[in-house]
N, C-alpha and C positions, 0 to 999 in steps of 0.2 A: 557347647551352645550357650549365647549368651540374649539376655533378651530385656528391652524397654517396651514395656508396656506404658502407653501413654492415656490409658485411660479404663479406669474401676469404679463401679456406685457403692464397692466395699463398705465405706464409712457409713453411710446410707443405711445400708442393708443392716448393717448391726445396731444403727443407733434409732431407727425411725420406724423401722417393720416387724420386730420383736423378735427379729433370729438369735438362737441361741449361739451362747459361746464369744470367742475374742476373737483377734488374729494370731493367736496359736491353733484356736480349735474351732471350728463352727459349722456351721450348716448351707456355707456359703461356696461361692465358685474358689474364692480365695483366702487364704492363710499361708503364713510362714513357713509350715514343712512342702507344701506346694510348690511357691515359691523357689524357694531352696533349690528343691529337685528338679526344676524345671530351667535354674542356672540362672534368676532374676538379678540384674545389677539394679536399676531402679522400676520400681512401682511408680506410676501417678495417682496418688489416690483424690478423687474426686469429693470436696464439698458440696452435694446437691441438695437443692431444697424446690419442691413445687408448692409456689405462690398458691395452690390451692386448698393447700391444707393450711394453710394461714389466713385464709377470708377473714373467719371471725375470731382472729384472735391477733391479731397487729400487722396481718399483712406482711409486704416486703419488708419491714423492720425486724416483724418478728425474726422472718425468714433470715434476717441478717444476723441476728444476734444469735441464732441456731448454726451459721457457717460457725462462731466462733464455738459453739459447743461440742461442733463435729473436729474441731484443731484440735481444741483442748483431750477431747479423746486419743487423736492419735499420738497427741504427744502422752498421753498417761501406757497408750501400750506401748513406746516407744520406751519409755523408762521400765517397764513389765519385762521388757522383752530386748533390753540394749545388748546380749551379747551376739543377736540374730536380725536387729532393724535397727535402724539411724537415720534420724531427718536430714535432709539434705538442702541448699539452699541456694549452688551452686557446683558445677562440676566438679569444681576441686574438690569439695561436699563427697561426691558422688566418689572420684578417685581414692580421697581419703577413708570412707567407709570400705572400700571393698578390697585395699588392702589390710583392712582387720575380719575383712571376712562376712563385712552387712551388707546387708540389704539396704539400699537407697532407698526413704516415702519422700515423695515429694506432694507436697499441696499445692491442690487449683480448687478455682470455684466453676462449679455451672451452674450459669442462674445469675447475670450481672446485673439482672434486677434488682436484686438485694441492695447496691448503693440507693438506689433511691433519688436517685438526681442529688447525692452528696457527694460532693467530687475527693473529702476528706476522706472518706470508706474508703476508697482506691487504697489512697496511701499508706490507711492503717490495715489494709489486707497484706498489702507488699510489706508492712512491717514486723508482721506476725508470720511470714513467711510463706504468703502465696506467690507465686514463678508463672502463674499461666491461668489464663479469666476464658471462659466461654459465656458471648457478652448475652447470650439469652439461650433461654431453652427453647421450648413452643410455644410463645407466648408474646406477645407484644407488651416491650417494657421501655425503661425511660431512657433505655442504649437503641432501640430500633424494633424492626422487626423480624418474627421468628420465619423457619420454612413453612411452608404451609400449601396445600393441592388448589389453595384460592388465588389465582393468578394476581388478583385486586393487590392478595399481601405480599404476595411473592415475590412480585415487582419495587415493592418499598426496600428503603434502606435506613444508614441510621437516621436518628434524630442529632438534631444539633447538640444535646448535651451528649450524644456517643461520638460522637465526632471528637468533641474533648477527651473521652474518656479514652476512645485509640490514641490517638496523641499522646495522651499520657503516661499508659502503656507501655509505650518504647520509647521516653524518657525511661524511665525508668526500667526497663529493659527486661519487661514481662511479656512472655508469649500469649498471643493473639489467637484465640480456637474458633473458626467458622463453621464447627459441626453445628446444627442446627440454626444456622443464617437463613435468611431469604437470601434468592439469588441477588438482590439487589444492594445487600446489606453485606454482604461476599464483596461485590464489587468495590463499593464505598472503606471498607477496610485495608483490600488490596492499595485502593488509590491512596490513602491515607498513615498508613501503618510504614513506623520508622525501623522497627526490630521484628522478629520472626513472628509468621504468622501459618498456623498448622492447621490441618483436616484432624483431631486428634481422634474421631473414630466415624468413619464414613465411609462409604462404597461409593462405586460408580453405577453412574443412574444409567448407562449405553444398555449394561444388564441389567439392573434390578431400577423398575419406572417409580422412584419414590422422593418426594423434595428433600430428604436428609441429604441423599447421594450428589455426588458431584459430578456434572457435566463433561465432559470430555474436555471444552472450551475452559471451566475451572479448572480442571486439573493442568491444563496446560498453564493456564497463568500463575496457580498456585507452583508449580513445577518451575519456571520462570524467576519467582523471587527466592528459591534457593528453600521452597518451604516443603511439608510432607503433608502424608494422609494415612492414618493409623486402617488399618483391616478390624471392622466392625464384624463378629462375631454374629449381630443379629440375624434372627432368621429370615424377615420380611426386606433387610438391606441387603442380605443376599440373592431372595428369589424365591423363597419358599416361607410362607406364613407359620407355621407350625414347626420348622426344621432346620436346625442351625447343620449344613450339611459341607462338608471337606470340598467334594466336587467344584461347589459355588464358590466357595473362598478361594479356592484356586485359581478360578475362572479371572477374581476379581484382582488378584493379585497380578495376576498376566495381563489384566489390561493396563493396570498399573504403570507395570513394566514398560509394555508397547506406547504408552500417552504420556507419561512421565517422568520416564526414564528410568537411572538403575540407581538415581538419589534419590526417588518420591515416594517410594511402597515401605511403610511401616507398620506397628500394630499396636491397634488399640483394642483391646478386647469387649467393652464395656461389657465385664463379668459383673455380674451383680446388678447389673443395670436393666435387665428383661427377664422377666416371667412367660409361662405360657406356651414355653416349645415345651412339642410332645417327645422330642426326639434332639439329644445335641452330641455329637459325631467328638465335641471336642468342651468340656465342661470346666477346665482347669488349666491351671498354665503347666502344668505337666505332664499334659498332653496333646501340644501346641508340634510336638517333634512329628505328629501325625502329620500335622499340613507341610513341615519340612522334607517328612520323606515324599509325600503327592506332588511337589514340586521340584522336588531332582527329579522324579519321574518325571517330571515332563521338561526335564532338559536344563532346570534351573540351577546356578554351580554353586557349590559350597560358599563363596566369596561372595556370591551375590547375597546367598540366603543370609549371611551374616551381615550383610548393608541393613537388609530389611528386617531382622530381628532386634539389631543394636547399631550400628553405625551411622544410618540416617536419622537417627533420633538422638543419636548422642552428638551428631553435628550441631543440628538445632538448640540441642540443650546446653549446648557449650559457647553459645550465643547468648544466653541468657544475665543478667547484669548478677556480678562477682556479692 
């Protein structure tokens, strides 16, 4: 079993909320012997930063100059820990490390608010090594607008400095993440977007009624441009507020299947990224083979499951600029 997880608040979680420990050892959903055992080719580990814990202290700047502090960290465990993790920057990146035996980290940011209507940030993220932007969280920023239960925003899309900034994107041949888009801002990326553009951790809204989740109608268009949709682990993107449960992710993945075909269902865990389940069925990526065996039960074949754990994500990532 081999598996891309295209999305973790890993970096987050140790550098922002006072968990103990590194990515050898912590207190988190993920670390390296996890990993390991769970047969991990690449991590994406996520730079997040909420614009609201920056009000009074610099704002989106702040919040920019802290992506650079969340890099700088994984590159120090990356050097801690070189005979087990290696940054990656490209697929050949990814081939290369894992014939020595690592672990692929790749870096993205969520939160493309942090440029600032600086179109230079773009460039010096992609220069420091970010592959993949999620151009806002929940929030309306100077890229567009977030999802949101208020039809008013949900219906908005980007703004005209996000418009440049997809554009520019793939020039440069960074993947495009519309988890947390408004459906309107979904649409305007699709129309726009020269290079891949991914769900990197989102359900389908048919089952669970929440604006993170994608439309049947999204996923079909996402599906269309050859793009994916990571299997969110959350509780409330499954179906149950309190309970990240196998059943529902199952469910989700079969629709998947059925709306998107057998190139659209991948995983994105976002581990570390939700507090507050009473109960989670699947807490580590070493126990991810739980939702593989639920799914041959129900008919799904070895070959497929290996699309959906590495192959549809490694297609996309292999798209990615060299």
């Amino acid at each position: 079993m081999r598996i891309i997880d295209m999305h973790c608040d890993t970096l987050w979680k140790l550098t922002d909320t006072g968990k103990n420990g590194d990515l050898m050892e912590n207190d988190c959903s993920i670390d390296i012997p996890a990993m390991k055992k769970a047969g991990t080719v690449v991590q994406l580990f996520a730079c997040f930063t909420d614009v609201k814990d920056y009000r009074n202290k610099g704002g989106y700047d702040a919040a920019y100059r802290h992506v650079h502090e969340m890099m700088d960290y994984l590159r120090k465990q990356q050097e801690c820990y070189s005979e087990d993790l290696a940054l990656a920057y490209s697929w050949r990146d990814v081939e290369r490390n894992n014939l020595a035996g690592r672990i692929s980290a790749m870096m993205t940011v969520e939160e493309g608010g942090v440029l600032n209507g600086h179109m230079e940030r773009l460039e010096e993220l992609y220069q420091y090594g970010i592959r993949l932007m999620t151009p806002m969280w929940n929030y309306e920023n100077c890229i567009g607008y977030p999802n949101s239960r208020d039809k008013t925003i949900m219906y908005q899309g980007l703004k005209p400095f996000g418009k440049e900034v997809i554009t520019r994107m793939g020039e440069l041949g960074m993947i495009v993440d519309v988890s947390h888009a408004s459906d309107g801002t979904f649409r305007d990326i699709l129309f726009l977007a020269k290079g891949p553009v991914v769900a990197t951790h989102s359900n389908c809204r048919e089952l669970a009624e929440h604006p993170r989740n994608l439309t049947d109608e999204m996923i079909w268009d996402l599906a269309n441009t050859g793009g994916i949709a990571g299997l969110n682990l959350y509780g409330p993107f499954l179906g149950t507020k309190k309970e990240s449960k196998i059943e529902e992710m199952t469910a989700h993945i079969l629709h998947m299947l059925n709306e998107g075909g057998s190139e659209f269902p991948a995983i994105g865990t976002d581990f570390d990224g939700f507090d507050g389940m009473t109960r989670m069925e699947i807490a580590h990526p070493d126990e991810l083979e739980k939702l593989w065996e639920a799914l041959k039960q129900k008919g799904v074949s070895e070959a497929q499951l290996d699309k959906i754990w590495y192959r549809n994500a490694k297609r996309v990532l292999k798209g990615m600029a060299v």
